[in-house]
FIMI-967118 format. One line per field, with one value per residue (C-alpha): residue number from 1; residue in one letter; x, y, z. Coordinates in pm, 1 decimal. Layout:
# FIMI-967118
nr	c(NUM,...);
rest	c(a,...);
xx	c(X,...);
yy	c(Y,...);
zz	c(Z,...);
***
This chain:
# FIMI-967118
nr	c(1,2,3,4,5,6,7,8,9,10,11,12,13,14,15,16,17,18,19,20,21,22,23,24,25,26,27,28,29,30,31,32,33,34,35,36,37,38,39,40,41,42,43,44,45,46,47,48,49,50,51,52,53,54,55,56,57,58,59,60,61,62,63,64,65,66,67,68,69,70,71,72,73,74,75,76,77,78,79,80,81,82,83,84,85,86,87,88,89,90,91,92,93,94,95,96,97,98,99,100,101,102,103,104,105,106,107,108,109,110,111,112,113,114,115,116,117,118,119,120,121,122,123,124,125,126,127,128,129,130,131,132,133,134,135,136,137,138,139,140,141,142,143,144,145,146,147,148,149,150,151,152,153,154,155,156,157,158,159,160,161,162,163,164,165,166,167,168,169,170,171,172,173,174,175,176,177,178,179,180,181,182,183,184,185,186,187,188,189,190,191,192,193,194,195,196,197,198,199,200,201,202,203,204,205,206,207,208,209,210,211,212,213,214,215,216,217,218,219,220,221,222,223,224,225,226,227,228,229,230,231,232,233,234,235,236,237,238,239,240,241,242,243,244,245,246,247,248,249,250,251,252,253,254,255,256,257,258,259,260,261,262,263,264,265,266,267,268,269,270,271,272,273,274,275,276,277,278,279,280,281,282,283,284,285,286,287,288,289,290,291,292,293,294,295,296,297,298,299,300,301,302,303,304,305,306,307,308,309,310,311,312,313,314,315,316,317,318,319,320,321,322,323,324,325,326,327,328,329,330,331,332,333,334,335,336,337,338,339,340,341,342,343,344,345);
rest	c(x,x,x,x,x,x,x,x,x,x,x,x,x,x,x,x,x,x,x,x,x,x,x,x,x,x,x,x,x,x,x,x,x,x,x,x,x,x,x,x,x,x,x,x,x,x,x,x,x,x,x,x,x,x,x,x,x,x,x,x,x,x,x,x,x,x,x,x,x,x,x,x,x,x,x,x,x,x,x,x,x,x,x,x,x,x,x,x,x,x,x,x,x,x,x,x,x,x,x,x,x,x,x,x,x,x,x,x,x,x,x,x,x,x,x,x,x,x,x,x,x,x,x,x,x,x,x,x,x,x,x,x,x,x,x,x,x,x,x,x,x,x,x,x,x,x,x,x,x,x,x,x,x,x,x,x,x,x,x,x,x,x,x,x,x,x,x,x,x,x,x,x,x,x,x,x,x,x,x,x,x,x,x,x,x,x,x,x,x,x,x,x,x,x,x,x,x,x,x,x,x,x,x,x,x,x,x,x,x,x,x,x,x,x,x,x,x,x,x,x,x,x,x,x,x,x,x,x,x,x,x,x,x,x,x,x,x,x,x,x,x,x,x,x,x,x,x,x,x,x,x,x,x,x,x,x,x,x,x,x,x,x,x,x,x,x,x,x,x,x,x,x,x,x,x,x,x,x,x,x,x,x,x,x,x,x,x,x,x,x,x,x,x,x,x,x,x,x,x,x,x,x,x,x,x,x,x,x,x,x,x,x,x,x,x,x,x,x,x,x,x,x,x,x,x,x,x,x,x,x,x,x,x,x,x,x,x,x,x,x,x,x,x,x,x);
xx	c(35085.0,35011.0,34697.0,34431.5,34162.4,33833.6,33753.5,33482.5,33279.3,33074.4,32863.0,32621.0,32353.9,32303.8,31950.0,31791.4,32079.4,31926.9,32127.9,31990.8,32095.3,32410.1,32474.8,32760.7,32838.3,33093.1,33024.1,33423.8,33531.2,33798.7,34063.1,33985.2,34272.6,34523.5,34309.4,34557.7,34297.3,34506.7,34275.9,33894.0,33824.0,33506.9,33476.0,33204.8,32877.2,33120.6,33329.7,33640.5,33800.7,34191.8,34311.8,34608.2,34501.4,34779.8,34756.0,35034.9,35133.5,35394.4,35576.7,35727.5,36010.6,36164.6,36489.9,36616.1,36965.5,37169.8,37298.5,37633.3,37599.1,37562.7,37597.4,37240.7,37184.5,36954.5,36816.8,36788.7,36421.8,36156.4,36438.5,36403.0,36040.2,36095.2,36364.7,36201.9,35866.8,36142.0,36272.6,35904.4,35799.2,36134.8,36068.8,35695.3,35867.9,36095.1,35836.8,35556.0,35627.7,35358.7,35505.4,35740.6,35919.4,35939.2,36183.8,36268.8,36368.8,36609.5,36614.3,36839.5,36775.0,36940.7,36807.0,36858.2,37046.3,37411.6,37622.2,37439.2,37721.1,37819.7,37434.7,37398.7,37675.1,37517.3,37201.5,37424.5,37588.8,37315.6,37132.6,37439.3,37434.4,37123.0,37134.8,37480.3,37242.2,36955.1,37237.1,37470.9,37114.9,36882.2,37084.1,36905.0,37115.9,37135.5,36760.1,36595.4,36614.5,36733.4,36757.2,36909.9,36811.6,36864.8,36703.2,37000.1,36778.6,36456.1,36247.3,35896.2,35934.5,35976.8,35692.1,35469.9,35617.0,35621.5,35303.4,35126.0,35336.7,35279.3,35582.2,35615.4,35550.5,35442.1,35326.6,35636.6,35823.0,35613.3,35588.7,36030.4,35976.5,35748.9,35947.3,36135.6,36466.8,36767.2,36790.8,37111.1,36903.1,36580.7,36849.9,36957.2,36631.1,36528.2,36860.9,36742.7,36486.2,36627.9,36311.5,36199.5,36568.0,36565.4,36239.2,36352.2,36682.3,36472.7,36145.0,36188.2,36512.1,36636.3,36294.9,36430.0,36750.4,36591.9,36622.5,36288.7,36275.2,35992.6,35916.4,35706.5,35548.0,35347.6,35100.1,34908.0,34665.8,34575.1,34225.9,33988.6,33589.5,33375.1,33054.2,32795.7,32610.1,32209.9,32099.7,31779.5,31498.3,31424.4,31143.9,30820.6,30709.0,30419.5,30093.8,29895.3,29747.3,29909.5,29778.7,29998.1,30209.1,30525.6,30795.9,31054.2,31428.9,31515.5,31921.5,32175.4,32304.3,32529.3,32320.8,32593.9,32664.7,32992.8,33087.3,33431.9,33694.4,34063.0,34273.5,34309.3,34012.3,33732.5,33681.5,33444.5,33436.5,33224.1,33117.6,33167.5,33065.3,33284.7,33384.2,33551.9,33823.5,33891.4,34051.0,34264.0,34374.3,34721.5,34829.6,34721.1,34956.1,35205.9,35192.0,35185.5,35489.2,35648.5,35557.9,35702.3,36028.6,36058.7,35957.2,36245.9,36491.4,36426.8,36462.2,36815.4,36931.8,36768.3,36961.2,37285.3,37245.8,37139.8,37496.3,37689.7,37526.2,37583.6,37963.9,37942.5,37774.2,38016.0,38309.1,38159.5,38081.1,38401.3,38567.5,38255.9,38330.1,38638.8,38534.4,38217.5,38483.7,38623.6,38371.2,38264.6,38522.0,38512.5,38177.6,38214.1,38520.6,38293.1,38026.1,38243.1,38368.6,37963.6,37920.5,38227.7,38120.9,37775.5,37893.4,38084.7,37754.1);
yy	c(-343.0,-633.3,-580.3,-832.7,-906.2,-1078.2,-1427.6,-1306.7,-1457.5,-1281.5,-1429.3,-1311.2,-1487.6,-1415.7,-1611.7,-1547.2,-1297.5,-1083.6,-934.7,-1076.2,-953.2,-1114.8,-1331.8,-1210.0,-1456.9,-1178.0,-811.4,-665.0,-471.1,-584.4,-371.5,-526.2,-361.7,-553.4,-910.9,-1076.7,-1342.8,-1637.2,-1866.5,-1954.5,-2301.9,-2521.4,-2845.9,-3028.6,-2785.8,-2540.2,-2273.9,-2217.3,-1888.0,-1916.2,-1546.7,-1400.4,-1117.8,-885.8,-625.6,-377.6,-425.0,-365.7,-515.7,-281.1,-420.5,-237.1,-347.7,-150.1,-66.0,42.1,370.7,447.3,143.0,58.3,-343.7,-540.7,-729.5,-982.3,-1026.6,-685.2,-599.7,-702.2,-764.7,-1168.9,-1120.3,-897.4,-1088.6,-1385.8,-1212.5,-1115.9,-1463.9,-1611.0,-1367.6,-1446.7,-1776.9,-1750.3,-1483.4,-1770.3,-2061.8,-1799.7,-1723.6,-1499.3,-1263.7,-983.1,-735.8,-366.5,-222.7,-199.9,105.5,61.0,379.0,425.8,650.1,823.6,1001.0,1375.6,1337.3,1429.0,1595.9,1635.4,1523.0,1238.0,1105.7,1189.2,941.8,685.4,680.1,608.0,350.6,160.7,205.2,9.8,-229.7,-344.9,-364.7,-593.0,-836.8,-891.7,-925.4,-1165.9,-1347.2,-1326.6,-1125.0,-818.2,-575.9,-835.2,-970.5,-589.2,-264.2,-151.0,190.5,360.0,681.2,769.1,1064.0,1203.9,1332.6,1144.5,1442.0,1349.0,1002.4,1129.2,1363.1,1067.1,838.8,1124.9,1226.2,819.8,840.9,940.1,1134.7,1410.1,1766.3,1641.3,1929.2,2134.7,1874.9,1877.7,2284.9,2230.6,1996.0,2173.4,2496.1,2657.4,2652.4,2428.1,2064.3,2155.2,2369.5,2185.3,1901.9,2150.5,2273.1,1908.6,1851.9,2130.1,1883.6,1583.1,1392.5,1437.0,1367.6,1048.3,941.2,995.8,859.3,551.5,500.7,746.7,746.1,401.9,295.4,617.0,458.3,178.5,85.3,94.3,-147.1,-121.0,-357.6,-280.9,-611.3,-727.9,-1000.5,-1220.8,-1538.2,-1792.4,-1784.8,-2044.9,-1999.5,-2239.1,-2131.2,-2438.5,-2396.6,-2372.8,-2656.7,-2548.5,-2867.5,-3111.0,-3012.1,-3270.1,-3423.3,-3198.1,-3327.5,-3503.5,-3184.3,-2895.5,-2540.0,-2342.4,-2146.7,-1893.5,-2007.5,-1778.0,-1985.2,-2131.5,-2052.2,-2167.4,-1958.0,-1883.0,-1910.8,-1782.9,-2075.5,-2074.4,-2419.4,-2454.1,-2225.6,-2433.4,-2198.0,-1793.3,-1554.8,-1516.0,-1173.4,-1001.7,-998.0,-974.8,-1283.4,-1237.1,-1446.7,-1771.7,-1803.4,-1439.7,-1623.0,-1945.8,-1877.7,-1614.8,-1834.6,-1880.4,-1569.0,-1440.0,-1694.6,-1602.0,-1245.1,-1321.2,-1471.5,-1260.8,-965.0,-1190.4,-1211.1,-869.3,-756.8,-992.9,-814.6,-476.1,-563.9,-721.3,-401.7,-167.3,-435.5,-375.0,0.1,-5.3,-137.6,80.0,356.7,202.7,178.0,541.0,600.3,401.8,587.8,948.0,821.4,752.1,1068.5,1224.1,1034.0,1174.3,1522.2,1482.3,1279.6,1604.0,1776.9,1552.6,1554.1,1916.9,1928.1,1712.1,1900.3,2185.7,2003.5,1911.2,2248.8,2392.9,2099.7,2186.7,2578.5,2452.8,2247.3,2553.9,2701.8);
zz	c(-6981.4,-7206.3,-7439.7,-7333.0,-7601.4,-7557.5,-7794.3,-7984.0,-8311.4,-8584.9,-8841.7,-9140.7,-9267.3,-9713.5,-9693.4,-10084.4,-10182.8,-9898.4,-9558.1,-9230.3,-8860.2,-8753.7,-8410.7,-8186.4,-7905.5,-7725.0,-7799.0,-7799.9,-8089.9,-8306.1,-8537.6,-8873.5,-9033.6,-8872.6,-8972.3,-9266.8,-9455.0,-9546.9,-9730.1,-9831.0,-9905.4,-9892.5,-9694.4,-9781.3,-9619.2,-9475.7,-9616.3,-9429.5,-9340.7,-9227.4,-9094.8,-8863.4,-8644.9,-8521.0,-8250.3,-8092.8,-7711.7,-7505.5,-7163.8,-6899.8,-6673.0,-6394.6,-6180.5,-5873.5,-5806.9,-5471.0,-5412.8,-5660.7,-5816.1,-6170.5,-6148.4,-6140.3,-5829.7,-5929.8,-5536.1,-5462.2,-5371.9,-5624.7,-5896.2,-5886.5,-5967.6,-6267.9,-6410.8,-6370.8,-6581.7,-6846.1,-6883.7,-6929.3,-7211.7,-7395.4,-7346.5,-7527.9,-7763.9,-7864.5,-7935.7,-8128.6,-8469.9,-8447.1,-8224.8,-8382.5,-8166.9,-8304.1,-8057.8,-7702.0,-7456.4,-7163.3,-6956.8,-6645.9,-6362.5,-6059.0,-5778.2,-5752.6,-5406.1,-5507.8,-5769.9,-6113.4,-6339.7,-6126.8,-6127.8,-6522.4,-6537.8,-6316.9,-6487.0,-6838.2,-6670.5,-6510.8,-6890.6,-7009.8,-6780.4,-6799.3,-7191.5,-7148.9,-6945.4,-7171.8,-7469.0,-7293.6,-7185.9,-7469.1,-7741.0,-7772.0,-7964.2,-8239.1,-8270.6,-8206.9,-8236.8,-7859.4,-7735.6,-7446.4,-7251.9,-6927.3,-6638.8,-6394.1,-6167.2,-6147.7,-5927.3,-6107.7,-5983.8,-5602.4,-5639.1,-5670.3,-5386.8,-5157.6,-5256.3,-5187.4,-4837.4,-4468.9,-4428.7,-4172.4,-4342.4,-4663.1,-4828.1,-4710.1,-4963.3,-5248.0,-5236.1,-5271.6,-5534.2,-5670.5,-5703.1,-5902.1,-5731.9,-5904.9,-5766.5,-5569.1,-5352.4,-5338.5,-5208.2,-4977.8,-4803.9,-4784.9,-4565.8,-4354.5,-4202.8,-4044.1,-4012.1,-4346.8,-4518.0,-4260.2,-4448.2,-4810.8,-4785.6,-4618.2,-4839.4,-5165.4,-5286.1,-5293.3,-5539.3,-5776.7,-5808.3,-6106.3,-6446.6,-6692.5,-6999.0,-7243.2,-7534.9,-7809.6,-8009.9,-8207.3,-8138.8,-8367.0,-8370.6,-8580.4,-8612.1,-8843.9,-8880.2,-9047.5,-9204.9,-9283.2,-9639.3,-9642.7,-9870.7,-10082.0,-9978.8,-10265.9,-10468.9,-10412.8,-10736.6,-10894.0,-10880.1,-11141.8,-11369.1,-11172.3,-11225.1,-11354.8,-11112.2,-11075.1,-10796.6,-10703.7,-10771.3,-10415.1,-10375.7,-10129.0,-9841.0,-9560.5,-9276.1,-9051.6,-8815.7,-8666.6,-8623.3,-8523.4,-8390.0,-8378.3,-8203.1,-8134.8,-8209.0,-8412.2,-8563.7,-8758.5,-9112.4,-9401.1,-9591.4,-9974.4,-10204.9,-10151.4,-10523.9,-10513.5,-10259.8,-10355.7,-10673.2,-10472.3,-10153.2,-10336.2,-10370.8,-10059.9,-9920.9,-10149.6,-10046.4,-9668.6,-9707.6,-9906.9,-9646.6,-9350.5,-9535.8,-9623.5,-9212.7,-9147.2,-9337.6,-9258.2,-8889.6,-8963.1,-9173.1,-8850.5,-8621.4,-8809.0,-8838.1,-8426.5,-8357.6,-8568.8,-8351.8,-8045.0,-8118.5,-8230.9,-7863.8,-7639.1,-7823.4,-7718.2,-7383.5,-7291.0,-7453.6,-7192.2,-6938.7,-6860.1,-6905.1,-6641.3,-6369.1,-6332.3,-6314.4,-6060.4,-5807.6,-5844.8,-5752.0,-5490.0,-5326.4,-5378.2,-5169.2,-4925.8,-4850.3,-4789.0,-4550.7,-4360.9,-4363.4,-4254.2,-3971.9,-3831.2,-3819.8);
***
């Protein structure tokens, strides 16, 4: 699910070139290796701190799909909801420059009722399919590093629906699942027992029968602290024939007042001696950019590389594809034939 991070600000107070206790407003921890520190300037009594701060998430999308089917039904089940999540991110993805995508996963599934090779194939397909509809809609393949997998015989996911259900001999099921037996017979004993076959092929299966896409971002925010400057008091005119005396130097200091926050997060970070950043603030910006432009580039050589592969992929999936549609029908001639024997029975 998406990363959620509390707004938080941290200050220090450098009173007499001495450490005092800092003032948190919003006690969350922050990752201060992935804060970027753009600039440190001084505005009149403030000194102001410009920084990005980046954090890894990730948004999981699921879409169902009917039985033997491997074209997306956008009104099937909870599919309009998902696709509609899908279209709001990319729509935020598109407008925040902040926001880099490092890759996505699009998995398809099948459920293990059926012939293994034909579902193997299903799953593939219904993998495919779902990439061709985030490419024709948001052009995937050639803005991020996509990859396909797919599960012909989703059992694990079953396991878990059967197990949050009320269906009739429950813990007969999950002791077949759970065995050791190959999925053709587990299919098999699970025939055996109208009601509970009735029940899966109504409430388990059809859920199964999905496709799962992943994507992995980063996220960043602009964030801007301003720290007022402690001015030392005037000193009062001595007095007519002072004693003499022996005053410790009065110097200025941060005393750690956060003033202003203009948009994103404040996070915690030391506060060095102004002087050591100012001179600096260019070429920190330099190098931010520099790193930006670079990021871009490698993702358009992995993009490139990505599609050679998936040419390479589609090629061998075909030359498969045949192979596995014999196999197939076989299989399901095969099946056919134990039905038959078992109705004589």
């Amino acid at each position: 699910m998406k990363t959620i991070f509390t707004t938080f600000a941290f200050s220090l107070a450098l009173c007499a070139a001495a450490p005092v206790a800092a003032q948190t407003r919003s006690a969350v921890a922050a990752r201060t290796a992935d804060t970027v520190v753009l600039s440190e300037t001084a505005d009149g009594d403030y000194i102001v701190r410009r920084s990005i701060v980046e954090r890894q998430a990730d948004n999981d999308y699921s879409v169902r799909y009917l039985i033997n089917l491997a074209t997306l039904d956008a009104m099937l089940a909870g599919n309009s909801s998902q696709l509609n999540e899908l279209n709001t991110f990319m729509t935020g993805l598109l407008k925040d420059s902040l926001m880099k995508v490092n890759s996505v996963v699009i998995t398809g599934y099948a459920s293990p009722d059926g012939p293994h090779a034909f579902n193997e194939q299903l799953a593939k397909n219904r993998a495919r399919d779902f990439r061709n509809y985030v490419d024709k809609k948001y052009g995937f393949s050639k803005k991020f590093n996509v990859k396909t997998a797919f599960v012909a015989e989703d059992w694990d996911m079953c396991r878990k629906l059967v197990a949050q259900s009320s269906m009739p001999e429950k813990r007969t099921v999950l002791r077949i699942i759970d065995g050791s037996e190959s999925s053709e017979q587990k299919e098999l004993s699970l025939k055996k027992m109208p009601a509970v076959w009735a029940y899966m092929a109504e409430h388990i299966l059809p859920p199964v029968r999905r496709v799962s896409m992943t994507i992995n971002y980063d996220e960043g925010s602009l964030v801007e602290q301003r720290t007022r400057i402690c001015k030392p008091a005037p000193k009062p005119a001595p007095a007519p024939q002072p004693a003499p005396q022996v005053c410790e130097p009065v110097q200025t200091c941060y005393c750690g007042e956060i003033d202003e926050v203009i948009t994103g997060i404040v996070v915690e970070m030391p506060d060095p001696d102004a002087s050591a950043y100012s001179g600096n603030a260019h070429n920190v910006r330099k190098a931010a950019r520099r790193d930006i432009r670079n990021g871009r580039e490698m993702a358009a050589s992995g993009s490139r590389e990505a599609e050679r592969i998936d040419k390479q992929e589609v090629k061998a999936a075909k030359k498969m594809a045949k192979k596995e549609a014999k196999a197939a029908k076989k299989a399901a001639k095969a099946e056919r034939k134990i039905a038959r024997e078992m109705g004589r029975r």
